[in-house]
VEXZAPA-864391 format. One record per residue: residue number from 1; residue in three letters; x negated, y, z of N, C-alpha, C in turn. Coordinates in pm, whole numbers, plus 32768, in hexadecimal, padded with zeros to 4 digits. Atoms other than C-alpha are relative to their C-alpha. Example, Ala and Ser with C-alpha at 12.3 -4.5 7.8 and 13.67 -1.06 7.14 Angstrom:
% VEXZAPA-864391
(1, "ala", (7FA7, 7F89, 8000), (7B32, 7E3E, 830C), (7FA6, 8078, 8000))
(2, "ser", (8052, 7F89, 7FFA), (7AA9, 7F96, 82CA), (804D, 806D, 8049))
This chain:
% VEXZAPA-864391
(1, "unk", (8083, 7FD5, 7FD4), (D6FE, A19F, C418), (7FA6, 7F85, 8011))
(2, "unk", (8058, 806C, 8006), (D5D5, A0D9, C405), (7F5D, 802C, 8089))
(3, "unk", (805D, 7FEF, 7FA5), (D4AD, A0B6, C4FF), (7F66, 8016, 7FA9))
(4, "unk", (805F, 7FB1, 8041), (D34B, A160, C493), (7F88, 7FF5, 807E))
(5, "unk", (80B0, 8000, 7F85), (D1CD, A16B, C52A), (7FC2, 8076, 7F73))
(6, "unk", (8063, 7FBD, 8026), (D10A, A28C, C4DE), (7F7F, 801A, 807B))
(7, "unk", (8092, 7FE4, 7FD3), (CF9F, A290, C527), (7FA8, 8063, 7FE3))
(8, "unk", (8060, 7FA9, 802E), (CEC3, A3BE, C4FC), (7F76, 8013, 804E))
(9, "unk", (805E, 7FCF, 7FC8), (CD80, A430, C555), (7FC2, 8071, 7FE2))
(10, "unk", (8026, 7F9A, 8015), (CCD2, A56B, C587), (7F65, 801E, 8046))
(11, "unk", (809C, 7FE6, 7FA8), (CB5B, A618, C5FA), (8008, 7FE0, 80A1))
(12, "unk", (7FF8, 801F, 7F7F), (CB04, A5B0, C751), (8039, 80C7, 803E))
(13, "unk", (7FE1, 7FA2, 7FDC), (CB5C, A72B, C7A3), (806F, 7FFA, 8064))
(14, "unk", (7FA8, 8024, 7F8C), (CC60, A70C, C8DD), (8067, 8067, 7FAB))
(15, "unk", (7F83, 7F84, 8023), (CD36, A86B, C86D), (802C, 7FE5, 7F70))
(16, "unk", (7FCE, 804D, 8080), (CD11, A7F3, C6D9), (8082, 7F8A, 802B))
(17, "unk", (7FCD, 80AD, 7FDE), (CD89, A68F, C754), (80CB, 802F, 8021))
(18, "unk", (7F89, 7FC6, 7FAE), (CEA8, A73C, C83B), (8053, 806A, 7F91))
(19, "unk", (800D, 7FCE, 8049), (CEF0, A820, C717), (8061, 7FE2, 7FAE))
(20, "unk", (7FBE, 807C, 805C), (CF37, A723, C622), (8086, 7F84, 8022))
(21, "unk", (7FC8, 803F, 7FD1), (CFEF, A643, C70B), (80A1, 8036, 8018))
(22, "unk", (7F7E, 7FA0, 7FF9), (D107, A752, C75A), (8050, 8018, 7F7D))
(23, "unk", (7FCB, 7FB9, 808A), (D130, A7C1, C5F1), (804B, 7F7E, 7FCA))
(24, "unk", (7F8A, 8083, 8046), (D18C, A639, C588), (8078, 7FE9, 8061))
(25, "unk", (7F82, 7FFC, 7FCD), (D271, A622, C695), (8065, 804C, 7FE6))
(26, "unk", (7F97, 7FB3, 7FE1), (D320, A74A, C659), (804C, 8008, 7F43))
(27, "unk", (7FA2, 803A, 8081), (D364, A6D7, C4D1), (8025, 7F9A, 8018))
(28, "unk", (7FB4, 8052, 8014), (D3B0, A5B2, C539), (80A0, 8033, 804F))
(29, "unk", (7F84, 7FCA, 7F98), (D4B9, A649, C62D), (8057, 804A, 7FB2))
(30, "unk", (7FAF, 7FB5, 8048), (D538, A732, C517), (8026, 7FB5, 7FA5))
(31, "unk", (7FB3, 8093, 801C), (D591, A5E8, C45C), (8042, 7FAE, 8031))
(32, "unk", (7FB4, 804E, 7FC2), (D62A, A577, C54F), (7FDA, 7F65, 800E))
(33, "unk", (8036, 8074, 7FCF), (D536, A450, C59A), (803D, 7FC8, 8078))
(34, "unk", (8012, 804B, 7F60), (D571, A39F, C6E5), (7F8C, 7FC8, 8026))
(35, "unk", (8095, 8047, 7FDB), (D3FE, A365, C777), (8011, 7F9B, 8077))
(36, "unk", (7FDC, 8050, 7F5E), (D413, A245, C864), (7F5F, 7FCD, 803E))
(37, "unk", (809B, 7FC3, 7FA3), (D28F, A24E, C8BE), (7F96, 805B, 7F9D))
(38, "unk", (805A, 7F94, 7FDD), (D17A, A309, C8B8), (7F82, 8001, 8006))
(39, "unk", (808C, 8021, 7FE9), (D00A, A2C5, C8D4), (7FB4, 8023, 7FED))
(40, "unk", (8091, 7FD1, 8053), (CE9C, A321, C8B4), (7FD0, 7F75, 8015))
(41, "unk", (805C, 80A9, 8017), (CDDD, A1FA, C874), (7F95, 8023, 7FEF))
(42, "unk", (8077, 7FBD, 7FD4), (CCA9, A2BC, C895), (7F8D, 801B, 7F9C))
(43, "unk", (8087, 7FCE, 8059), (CB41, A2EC, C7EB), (7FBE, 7F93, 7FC9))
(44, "unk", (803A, 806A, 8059), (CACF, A212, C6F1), (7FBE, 8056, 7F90))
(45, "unk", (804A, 7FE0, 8069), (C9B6, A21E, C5D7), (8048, 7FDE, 7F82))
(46, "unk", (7FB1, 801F, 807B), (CA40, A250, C48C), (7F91, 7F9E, 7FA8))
(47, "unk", (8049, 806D, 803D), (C9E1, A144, C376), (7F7D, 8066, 7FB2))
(48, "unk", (8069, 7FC0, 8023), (C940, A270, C2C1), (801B, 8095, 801C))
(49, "unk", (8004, 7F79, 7F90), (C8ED, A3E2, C337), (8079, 804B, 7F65))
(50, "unk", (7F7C, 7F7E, 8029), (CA2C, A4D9, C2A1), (7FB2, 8080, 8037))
(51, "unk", (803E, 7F9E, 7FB3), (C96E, A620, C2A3), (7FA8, 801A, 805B))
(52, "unk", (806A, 8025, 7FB2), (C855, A5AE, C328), (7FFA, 8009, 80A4))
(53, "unk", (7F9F, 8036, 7F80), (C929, A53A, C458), (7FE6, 7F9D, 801C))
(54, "unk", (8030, 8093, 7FFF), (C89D, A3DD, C4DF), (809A, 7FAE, 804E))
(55, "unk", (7FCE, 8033, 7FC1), (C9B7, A3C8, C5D9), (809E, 803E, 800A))
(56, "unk", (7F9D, 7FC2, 8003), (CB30, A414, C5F1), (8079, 7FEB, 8097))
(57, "unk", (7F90, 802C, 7F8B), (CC57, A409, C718), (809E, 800F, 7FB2))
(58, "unk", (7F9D, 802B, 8036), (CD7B, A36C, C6C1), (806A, 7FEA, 8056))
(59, "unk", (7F9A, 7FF8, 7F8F), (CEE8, A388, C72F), (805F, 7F9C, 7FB6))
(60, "unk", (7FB3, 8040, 8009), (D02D, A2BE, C714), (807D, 800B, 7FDC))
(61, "unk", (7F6A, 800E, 7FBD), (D195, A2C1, C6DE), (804F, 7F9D, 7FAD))
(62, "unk", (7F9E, 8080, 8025), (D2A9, A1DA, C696), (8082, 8062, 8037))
(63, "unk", (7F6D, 7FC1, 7FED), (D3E9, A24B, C638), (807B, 7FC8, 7F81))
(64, "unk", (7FA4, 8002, 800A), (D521, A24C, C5BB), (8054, 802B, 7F81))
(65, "unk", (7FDB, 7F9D, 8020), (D59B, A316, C483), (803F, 7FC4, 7F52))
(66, "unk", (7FDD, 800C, 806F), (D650, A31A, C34A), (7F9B, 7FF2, 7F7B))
(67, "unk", (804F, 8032, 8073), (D5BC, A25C, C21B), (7FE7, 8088, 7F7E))
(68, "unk", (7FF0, 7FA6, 8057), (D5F3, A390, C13D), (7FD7, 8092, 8018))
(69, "unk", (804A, 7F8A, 7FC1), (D54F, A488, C204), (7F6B, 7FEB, 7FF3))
(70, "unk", (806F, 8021, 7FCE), (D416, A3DD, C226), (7FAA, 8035, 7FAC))
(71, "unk", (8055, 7F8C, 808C), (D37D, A47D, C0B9), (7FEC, 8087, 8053))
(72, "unk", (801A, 7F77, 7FE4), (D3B1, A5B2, C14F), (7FC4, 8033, 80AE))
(73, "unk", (8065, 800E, 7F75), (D325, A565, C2C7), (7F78, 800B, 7FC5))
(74, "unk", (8078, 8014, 8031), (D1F7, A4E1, C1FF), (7FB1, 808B, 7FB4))
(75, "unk", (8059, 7FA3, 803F), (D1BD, A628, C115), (7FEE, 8075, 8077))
(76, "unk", (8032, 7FA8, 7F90), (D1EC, A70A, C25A), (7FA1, 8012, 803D))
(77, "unk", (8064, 8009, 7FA2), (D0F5, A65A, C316), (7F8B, 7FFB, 7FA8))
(78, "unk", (8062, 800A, 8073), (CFFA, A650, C1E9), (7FD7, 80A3, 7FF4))
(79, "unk", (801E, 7F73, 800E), (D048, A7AC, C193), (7FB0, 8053, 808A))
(80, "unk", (801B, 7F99, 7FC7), (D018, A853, C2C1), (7F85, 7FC2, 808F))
(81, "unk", (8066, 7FE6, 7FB0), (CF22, A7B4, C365), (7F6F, 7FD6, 7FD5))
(82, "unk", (8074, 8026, 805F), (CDFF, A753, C242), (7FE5, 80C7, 8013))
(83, "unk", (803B, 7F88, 803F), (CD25, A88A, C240), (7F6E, 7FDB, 7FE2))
């Protein structure tokens, strides 16, 4: 197992934000990640507006997980939370 940082961000929306945050945890958990933190790192202006979005909130984690899983962490969290 190798150690990993995923960074995402989403609409300032609190319930979106909260939303999104649950759903990557809980693929990473069904991979059998190990998350050893956790973070929001808060509200920052994006470089350019996404959906005519100026600003985004961004979360954290650092973990744990098999090198050969990680393709399929990545299309989960792509798939299911791009709309």
């Amino acid at each position: 197992m190798r150690e990993y940082e995923i960074l995402f961000v989403t609409e300032i929306n609190d319930s979106l934000h909260e939303k999104a945050k649950e759903h990557v945890k809980s693929i990473l958990q069904n991979y059998n990640a190990e998350i050893f933190d956790e973070s929001e790192y808060g509200i920052y202006t994006l470089s350019y507006p996404i959906r005519k979005v100026n600003q985004g909130k961004y979360y954290y984690y650092h973990l744990d997980a098999m090198e050969k899983s990680l393709s399929a962490i990545e299309k989960n969290c792509v798939m299911n939370l791009a709309y």
